[in-house]
ROPAPA-329429 format. One line per 3 residues: their letters; for each residue z, y, x of C-alpha. Coordinates in pm, 1 decimal. Layout:
<rs>
A) Z:Y:X  ...
</rs>
This chain:
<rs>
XXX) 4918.2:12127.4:12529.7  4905.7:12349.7:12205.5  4660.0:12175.6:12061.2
XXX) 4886.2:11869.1:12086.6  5167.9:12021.7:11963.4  4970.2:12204.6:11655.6
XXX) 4784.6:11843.0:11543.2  5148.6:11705.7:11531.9  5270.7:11987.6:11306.0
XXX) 5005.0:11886.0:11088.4  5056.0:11512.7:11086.1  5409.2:11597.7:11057.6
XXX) 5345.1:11858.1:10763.7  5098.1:11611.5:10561.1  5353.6:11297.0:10585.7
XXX) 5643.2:11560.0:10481.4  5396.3:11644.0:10186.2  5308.6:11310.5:10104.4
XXX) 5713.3:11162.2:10111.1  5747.3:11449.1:9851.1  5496.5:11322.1:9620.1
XXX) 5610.7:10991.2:9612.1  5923.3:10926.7:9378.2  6212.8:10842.5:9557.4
XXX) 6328.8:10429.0:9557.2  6666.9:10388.2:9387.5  6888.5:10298.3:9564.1
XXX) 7019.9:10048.8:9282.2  6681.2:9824.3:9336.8  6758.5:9742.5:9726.4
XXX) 6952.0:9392.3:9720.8  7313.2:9415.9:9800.7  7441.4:9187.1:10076.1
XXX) 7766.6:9034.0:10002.8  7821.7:8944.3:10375.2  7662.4:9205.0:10528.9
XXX) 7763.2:9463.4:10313.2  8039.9:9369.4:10035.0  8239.1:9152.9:10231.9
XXX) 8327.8:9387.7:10569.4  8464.3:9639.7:10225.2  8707.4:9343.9:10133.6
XXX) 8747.8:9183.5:10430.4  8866.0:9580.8:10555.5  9060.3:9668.7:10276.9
XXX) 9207.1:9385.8:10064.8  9200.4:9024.9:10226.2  9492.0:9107.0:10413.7
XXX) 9661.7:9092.1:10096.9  9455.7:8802.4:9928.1  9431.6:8489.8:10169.7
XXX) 9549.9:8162.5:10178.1  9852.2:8309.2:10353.2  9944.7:8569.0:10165.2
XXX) 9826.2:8497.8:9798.2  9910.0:8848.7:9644.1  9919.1:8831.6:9292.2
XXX) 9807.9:8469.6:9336.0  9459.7:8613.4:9432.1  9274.2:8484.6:9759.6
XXX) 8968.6:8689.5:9847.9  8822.0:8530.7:10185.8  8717.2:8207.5:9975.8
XXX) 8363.2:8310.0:9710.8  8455.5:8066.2:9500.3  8856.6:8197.7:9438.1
XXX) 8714.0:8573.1:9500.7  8505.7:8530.2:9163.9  8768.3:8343.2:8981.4
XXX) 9051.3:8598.7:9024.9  9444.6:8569.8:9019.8  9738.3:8548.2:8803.5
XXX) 9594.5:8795.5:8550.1  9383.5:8501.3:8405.8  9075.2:8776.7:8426.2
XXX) 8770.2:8670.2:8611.8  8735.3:8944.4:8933.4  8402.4:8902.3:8910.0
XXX) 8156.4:8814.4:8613.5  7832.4:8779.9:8802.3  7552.4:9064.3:8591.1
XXX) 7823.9:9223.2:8395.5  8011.7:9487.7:8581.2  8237.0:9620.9:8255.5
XXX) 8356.6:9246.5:8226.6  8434.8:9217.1:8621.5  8829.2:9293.2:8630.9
XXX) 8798.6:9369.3:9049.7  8607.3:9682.2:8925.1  8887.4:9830.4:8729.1
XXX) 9157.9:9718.0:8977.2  8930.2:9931.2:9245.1  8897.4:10248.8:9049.4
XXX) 9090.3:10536.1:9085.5  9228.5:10680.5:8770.8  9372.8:11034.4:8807.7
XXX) 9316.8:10980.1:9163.2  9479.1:10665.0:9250.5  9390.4:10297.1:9172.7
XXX) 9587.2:9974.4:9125.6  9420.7:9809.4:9451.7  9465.6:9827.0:9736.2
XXX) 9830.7:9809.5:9670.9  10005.9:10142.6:9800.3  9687.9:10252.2:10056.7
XXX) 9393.8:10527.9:9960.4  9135.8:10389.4:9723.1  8820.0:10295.0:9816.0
XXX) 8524.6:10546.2:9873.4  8302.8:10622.4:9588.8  8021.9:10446.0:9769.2
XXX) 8186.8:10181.0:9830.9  8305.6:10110.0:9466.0  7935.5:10185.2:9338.2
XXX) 7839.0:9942.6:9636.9  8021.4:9630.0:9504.9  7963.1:9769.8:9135.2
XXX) 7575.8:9702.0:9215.1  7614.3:9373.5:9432.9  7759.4:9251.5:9083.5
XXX) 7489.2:9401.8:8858.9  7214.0:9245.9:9093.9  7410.9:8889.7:8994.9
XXX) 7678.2:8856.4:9268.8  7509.4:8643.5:9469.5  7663.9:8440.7:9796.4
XXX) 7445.0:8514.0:10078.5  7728.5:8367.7:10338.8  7579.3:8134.8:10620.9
XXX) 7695.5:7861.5:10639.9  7866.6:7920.4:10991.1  8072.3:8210.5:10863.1
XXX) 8216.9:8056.3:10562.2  8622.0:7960.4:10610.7  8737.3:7624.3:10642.8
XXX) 9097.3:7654.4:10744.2  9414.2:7814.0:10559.6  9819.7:7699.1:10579.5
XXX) 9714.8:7357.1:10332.9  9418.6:7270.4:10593.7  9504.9:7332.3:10932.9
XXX) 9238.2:7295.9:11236.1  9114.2:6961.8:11328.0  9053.8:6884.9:11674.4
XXX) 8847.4:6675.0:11864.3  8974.7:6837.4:12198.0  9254.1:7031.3:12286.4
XXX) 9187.2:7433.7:12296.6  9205.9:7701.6:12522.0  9536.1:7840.6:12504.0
XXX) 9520.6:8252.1:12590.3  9908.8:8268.5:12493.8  10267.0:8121.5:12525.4
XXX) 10547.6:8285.7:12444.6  10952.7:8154.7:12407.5  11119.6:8267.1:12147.0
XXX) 11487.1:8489.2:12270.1  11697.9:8139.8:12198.7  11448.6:7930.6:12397.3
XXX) 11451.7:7721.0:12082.5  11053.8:7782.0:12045.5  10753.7:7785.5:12220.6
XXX) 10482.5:7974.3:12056.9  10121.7:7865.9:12152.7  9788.0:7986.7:12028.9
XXX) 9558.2:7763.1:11915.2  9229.5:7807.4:11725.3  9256.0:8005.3:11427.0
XXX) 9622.4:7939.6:11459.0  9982.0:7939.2:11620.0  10192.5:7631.7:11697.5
XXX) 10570.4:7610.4:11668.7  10704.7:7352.5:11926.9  11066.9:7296.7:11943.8
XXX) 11194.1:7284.2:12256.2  11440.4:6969.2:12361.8  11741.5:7024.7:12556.4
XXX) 11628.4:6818.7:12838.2  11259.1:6971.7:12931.6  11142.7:6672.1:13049.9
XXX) 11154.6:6509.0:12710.4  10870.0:6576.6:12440.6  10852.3:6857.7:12260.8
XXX) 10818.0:6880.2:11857.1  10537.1:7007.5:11601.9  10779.3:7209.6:11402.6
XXX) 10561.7:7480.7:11229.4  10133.6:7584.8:11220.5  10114.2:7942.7:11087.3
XXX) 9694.0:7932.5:11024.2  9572.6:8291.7:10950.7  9193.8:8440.0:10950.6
XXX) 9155.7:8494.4:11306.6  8935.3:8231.7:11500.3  9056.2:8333.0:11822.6
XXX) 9433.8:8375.9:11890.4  9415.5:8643.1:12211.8  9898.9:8703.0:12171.2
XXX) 10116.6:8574.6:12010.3  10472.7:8691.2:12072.4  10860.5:8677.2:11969.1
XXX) 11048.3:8985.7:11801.8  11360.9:9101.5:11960.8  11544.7:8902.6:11754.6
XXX) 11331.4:8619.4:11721.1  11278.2:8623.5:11323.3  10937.6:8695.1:11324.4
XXX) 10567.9:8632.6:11539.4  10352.5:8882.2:11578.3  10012.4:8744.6:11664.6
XXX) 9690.3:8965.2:11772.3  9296.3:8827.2:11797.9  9021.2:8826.6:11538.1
XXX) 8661.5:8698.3:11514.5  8479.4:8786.3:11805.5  8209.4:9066.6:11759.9
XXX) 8287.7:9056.8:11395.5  8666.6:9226.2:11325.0  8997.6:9223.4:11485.3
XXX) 9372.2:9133.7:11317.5  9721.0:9194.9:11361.9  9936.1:8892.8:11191.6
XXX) 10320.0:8942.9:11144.9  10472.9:8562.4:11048.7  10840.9:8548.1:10937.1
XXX) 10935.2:8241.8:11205.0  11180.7:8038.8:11034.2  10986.2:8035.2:10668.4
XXX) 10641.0:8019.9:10825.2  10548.1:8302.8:10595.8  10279.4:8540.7:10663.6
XXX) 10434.0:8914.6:10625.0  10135.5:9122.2:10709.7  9746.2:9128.1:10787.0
XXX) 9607.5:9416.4:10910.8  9232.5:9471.6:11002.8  9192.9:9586.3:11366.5
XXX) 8840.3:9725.5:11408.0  8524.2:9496.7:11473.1  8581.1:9264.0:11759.3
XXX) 8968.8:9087.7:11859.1  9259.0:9269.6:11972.6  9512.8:9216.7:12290.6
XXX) 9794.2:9190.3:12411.8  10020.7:9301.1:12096.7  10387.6:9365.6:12182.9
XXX) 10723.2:9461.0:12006.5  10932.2:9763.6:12041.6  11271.5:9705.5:12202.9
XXX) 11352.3:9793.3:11827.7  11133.9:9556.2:11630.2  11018.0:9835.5:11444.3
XXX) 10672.1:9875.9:11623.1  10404.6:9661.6:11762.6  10106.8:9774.4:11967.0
XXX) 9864.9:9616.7:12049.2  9482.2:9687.8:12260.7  9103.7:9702.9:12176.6
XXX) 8801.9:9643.7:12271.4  8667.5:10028.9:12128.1  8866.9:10090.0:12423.8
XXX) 9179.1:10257.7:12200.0  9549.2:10161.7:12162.1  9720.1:10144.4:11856.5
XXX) 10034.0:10059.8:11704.2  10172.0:9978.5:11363.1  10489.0:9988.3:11163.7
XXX) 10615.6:9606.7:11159.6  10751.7:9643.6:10805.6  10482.3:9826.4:10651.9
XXX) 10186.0:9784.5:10844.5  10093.5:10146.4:10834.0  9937.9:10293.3:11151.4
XXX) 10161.6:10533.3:11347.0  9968.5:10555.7:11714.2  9643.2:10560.1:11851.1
XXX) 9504.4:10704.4:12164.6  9143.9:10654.7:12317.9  9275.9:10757.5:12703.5
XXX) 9125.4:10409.8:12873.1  8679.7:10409.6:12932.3  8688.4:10023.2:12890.5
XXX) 8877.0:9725.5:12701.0  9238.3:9798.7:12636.6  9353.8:9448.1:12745.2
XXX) 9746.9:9458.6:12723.1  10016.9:9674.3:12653.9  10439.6:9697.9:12656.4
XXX) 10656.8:9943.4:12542.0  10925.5:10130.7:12756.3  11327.3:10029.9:12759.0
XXX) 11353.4:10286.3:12500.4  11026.0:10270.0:12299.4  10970.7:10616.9:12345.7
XXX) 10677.1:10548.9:12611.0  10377.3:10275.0:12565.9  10193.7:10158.2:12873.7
XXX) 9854.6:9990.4:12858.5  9620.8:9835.4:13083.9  9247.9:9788.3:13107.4
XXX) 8907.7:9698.7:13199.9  8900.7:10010.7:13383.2  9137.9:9955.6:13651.2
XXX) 9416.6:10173.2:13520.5  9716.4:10164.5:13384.8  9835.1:10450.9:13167.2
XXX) 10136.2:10569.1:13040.2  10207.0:10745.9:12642.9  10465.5:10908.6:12449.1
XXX) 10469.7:10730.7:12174.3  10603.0:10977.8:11916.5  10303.3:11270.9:12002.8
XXX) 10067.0:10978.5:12057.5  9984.6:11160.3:12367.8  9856.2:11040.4:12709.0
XXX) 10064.6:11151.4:12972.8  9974.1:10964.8:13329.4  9755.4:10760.0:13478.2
XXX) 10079.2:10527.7:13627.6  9812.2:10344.2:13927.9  9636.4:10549.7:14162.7
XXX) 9354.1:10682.7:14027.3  9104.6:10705.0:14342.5  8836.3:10552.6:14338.2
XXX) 8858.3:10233.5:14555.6  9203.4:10207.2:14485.9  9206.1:9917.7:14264.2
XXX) 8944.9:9645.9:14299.0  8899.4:9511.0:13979.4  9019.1:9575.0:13585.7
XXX) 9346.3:9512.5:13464.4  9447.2:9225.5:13271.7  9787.7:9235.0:13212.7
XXX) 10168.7:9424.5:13198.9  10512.3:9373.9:13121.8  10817.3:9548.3:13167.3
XXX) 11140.9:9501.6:13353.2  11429.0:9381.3:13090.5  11656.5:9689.2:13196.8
XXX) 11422.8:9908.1:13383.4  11129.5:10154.2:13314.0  10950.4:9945.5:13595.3
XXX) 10576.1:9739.8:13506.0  10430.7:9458.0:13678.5  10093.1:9444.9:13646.7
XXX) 9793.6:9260.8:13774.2  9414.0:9173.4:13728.8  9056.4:9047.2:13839.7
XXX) 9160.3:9112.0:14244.0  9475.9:8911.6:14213.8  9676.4:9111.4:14300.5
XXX) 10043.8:9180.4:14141.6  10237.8:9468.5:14197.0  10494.5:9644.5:14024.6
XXX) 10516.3:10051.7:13942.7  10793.7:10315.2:13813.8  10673.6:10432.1:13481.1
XXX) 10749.4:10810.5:13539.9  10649.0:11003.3:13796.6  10877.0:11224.6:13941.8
XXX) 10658.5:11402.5:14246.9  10361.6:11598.2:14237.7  10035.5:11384.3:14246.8
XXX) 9838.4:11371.8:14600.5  9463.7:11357.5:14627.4  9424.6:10865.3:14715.1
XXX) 9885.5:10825.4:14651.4  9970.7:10535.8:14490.6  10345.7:10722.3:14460.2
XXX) 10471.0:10480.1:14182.8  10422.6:10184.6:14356.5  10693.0:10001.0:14455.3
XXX) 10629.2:9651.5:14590.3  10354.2:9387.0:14602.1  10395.0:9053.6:14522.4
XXX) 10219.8:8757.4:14693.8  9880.0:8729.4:14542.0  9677.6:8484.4:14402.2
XXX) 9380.5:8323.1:14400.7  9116.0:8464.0:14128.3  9143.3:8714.3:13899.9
XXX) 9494.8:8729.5:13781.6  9591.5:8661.1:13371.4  9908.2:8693.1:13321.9
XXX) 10215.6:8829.3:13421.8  10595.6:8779.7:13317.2  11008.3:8896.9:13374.1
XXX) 11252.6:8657.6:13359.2  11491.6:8737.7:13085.7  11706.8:8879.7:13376.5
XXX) 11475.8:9075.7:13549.1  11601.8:8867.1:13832.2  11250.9:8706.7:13877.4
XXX) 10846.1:8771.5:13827.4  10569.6:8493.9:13731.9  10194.8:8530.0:13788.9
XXX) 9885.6:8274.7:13647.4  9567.1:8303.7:13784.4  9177.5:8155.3:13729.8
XXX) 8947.2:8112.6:13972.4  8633.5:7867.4:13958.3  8806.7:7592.5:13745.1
XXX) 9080.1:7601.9:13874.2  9426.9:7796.7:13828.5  9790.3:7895.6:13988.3
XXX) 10111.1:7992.9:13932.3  10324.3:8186.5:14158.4  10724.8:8294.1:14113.1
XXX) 10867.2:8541.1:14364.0  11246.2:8695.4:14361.6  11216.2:9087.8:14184.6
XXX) 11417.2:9247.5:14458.6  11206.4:9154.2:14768.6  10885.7:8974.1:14660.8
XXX) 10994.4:8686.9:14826.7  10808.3:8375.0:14704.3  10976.6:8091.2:14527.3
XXX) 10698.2:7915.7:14375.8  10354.3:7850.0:14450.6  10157.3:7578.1:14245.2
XXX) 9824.4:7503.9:14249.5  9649.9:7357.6:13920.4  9299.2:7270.0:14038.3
XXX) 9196.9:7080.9:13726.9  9215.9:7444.4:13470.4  9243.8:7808.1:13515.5
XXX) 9538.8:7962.5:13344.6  9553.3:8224.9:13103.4  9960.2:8275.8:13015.8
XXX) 10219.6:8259.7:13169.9  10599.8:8327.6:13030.5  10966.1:8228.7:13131.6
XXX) 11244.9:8040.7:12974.0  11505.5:8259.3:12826.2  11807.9:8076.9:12995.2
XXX) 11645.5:7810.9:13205.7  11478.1:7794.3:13516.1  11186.9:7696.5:13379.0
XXX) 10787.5:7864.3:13313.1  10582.4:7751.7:13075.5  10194.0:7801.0:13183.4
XXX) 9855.5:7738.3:13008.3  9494.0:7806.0:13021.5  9155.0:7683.4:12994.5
XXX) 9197.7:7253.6:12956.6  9461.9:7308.8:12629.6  9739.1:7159.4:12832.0
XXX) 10081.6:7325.7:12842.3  10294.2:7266.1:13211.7  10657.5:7332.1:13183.7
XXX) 10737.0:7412.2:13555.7  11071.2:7378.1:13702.3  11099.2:7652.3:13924.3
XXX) 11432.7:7518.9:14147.9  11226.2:7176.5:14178.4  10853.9:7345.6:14216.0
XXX) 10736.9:7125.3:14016.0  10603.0:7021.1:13666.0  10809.3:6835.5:13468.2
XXX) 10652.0:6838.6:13177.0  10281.0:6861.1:13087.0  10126.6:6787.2:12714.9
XXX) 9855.0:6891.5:12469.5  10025.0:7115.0:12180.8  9764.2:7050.1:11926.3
XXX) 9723.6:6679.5:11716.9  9413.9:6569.4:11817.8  9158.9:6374.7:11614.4
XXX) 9118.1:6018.7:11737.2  8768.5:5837.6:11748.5  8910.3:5586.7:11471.1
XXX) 9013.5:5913.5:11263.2  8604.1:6015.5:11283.9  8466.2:5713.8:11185.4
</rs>
């Protein structure tokens, strides 16, 4: 045994000895990757501000070719092999501690500048594949071939609009008086996110705020202005999509849930950060704010649901029963009583239920004291849950094994009003009419089913998206 450990001292010793000897490699003559190294820098700190979106200063930095070019200035950003000449350089460099970009945020790291300074030097090459490179923006829209999945609908307070998530974008459909008539295309807000996981309706209906991101790659928060169809914000939400982002009763803040397992929220004017909290083991996968926006719930992966103060950022109770066994399955989704601090909730056992937010009695070793009723369940893991805008009324969409349902029950006793099987897709999303008795439901085949829920029936059923015809390919 000592002689084992005393030949790898020496092995260890000689190699330490040798490494000394040899000069060290600078670190100047390793290759800079623009995609792999460059672009998560830009793509972190500046393309919310420079995309086809949002062109600040008439500068769009997700594109190589407009990146190099530069904006309004009439100075190239980048002059491949000359770094002086580059005029991204000097907008990135702090003089007397701040620097021009990014625009009213902390300047980039040292290493970071010297990074990009060196990826220039080396000749600024494009190492993109050819799979990563973007192909949409406001002036080219998706094309499809097929309709999309559809993770999110959403009415706007008027019951004017229906927002729908599409891929890599949001569709505006103007509602008719008469739901049985067509609906109408009114507005695509196209952003950088492939994968549209919310997309929701302010308080006051004057703006969108849409959550997603490229999967395994980086996560965004989108704020639209609605009736210009004018991107307000961008903000970079860690490496893989985002859920379930929802407004303040105010409109001031909008959280939303990741898949590092934290919950954040943001200021909706300003996009600066003013929560986070790590409390949940597993994907954060929705989240809603209290009648007073002093308290955030959030559920998860991890079969809980969990309760904040939002102005210490503090977790403050687990609002489900924590023992184990409890709960059979994770989370999926939350939302809040119009008048009440009361949460329905529901997830992979399909079950729905709905809890008191607070707590007002001493925990007990397997209580599930906050509880107050269960709703009829469904089939499948459930993916949705929704209020009517009185309270008056709950909806529930569920998926199981290519197939989907919807279920409407009265708030006050659980009694079931609607059950409707949709065997040909599961459903994702689920949300009411504002002043009709009507649910809009999607999922999984890109179709969107307006259900009257007096009738129990569909009454309208259509693909949001224009789809490319054969003749169109040809």
């Amino acid at each position: 045994m000592l002689r084992s450990i005393s030949c790898f001292l020496a092995v260890a010793l000689l190699a330490s000895v040798t490494a000394a000897e040899e000069p060290m490699a600078d670190a100047t003559d390793a290759p800079v990757s623009y995609f792999k190294q460059v672009r998560p820098i830009l793509q972190t700190h500046c393309q919310g501000c420079h995309q086809p979106a949002k062109q600040g200063g008439e500068y769009v930095m997700t594109a190589f070719e407009t990146l190099i070019k530069g904006g309004e200035s009439g100075d190239a950003a980048i002059v491949p092999g000359d770094v002086a000449k580059s005029y991204l350089i000097e907008q990135i460099t702090p003089q007397e501690g701040s620097a021009s970009m990014p625009k009213d945020k902390p300047p980039l790291t040292e290493g970071e500048i010297k990074l990009i300074a060196t990826w220039i030097e080396q000749g600024a090459k494009d190492d993109t594949p050819a799979s990563n490179r973007e192909l949409f923006d406001m002036e080219h829209p998706p094309v499809y071939p097929a309709a999309p999945v559809i993770n999110s609908v959403d009415f706007s307070p008027d019951g004017k609009l229906l927002a729908i998530a599409g891929y890599h974008e949001v569709l505006l459909h103007e509602m008719p008086e008469d739901a049985t008539q067509p609906t109408k295309l009114v507005g695509r807000l196209v952003g950088l996110s492939e994968r549209i996981e919310a997309a929701t309706f302010s308080p006051d209906g004057t703006k969108l705020a849409v959550c997603g991101g490229k999967p395994g790659r980086s996560g965004e928060l989108q704020v639209w202005n609605v009736a210009e169809k004018k991107l307000l914000l961008s903000i970079p939400v860690g490496y893989d999509t985002c859920y379930g982002a929802n407004w303040s009763p105010s409109g001031k803040l909008i959280s939303v849930g990741c898949a590092d397992n934290t919950t954040l929220a943001f200021d909706a004017e300003t996009g600066e950060q003013t929560f986070f909290n790590g409390a949940h083991s597993d994907w954060v996968l929705d989240t809603v704010f209290g009648v007073k926006g002093d308290h955030l719930v959030t559920v998860g992966r991890d079969m809980s649901m969990k309760l904040y103060e939002v102005a210490t950022q503090r977790f403050v109770d687990n609002i489900t029963s924590i023992t184990p066994g409890a709960l059979k399955g994770g989370l999926n989704a939350v939302d809040r009583h119009p008048l009440r601090d009361e949460v329905l909730a529901a997830g992979s056992d399909g079950s729905v239920k709905m809890y008191k937010m607070y707590r007002d009695k001493a925990r007990q070793i397997g209580d599930d004291f906050n509880l107050i009723r269960a709703f009829p369940s469904l089939p499948g893991r459930v993916m949705s849950v929704a209020f009517s805008a009185s309270g008056e009324q709950v909806a529930a969409c569920s998926s199981l094994d290519g197939g989907g349902a919807v279920m409407v029950a009265q708030t006050a006793d659980a009694k079931q009003l609607l059950k409707l099987d949709v065997p040909e897709s599961g459903l994702y999303s689920v949300t009411f009419h504002p002043t009709l008795p009507l649910v809009a439901a999607a999922g999984f085949d890109g179709r969107v089913r307006l259900i009257d829920v007096a009738a129990g029936k569909i009454v309208n059923d259509f693909v949001p998206v224009p789809l490319q015809t054969v003749a169109a390919t040809q």
